[in-house]
C-alpha positions, 0 to 999 in steps of 0.5 A: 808909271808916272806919279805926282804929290797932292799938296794940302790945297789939293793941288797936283802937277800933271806929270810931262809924260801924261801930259804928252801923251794925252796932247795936253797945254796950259789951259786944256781942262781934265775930266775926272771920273771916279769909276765903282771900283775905286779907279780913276779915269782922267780925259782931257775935256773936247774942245768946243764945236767953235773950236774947230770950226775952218780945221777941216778942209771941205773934199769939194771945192768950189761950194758956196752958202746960198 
């Protein structure tokens, strides 16, 4: 289990181990979801539509934009 220290700004460290786990880097914005049972869910935020626009290759070749 990983733990970290809140600081009295309210700042915290992602401890290494979660932030491999969730493939996580400088920057990437956290989304944190207090659930009605008192536990928290932290998701690392998707990435813009943008973002990953040229990421996926197209299984047809040779198709162009008219």
């Amino acid at each position: 289990m990983a733990e970290s220290r809140l600081t009295t700004k309210g700042r915290t460290t992602v401890p290494a181990e979660v932030r491999k786990a969730l493939g996580v880097k400088p920057g990437t914005r956290l989304v944190w979801h207090v659930m009605p049972d008192g536990k928290v869910l932290v998701r690392a935020k998707s990435s813009l539509l943008l973002e990953l626009a040229g990421t996926v290759e197209s299984p047809v070749k040779g198709v162009t934009r008219t």
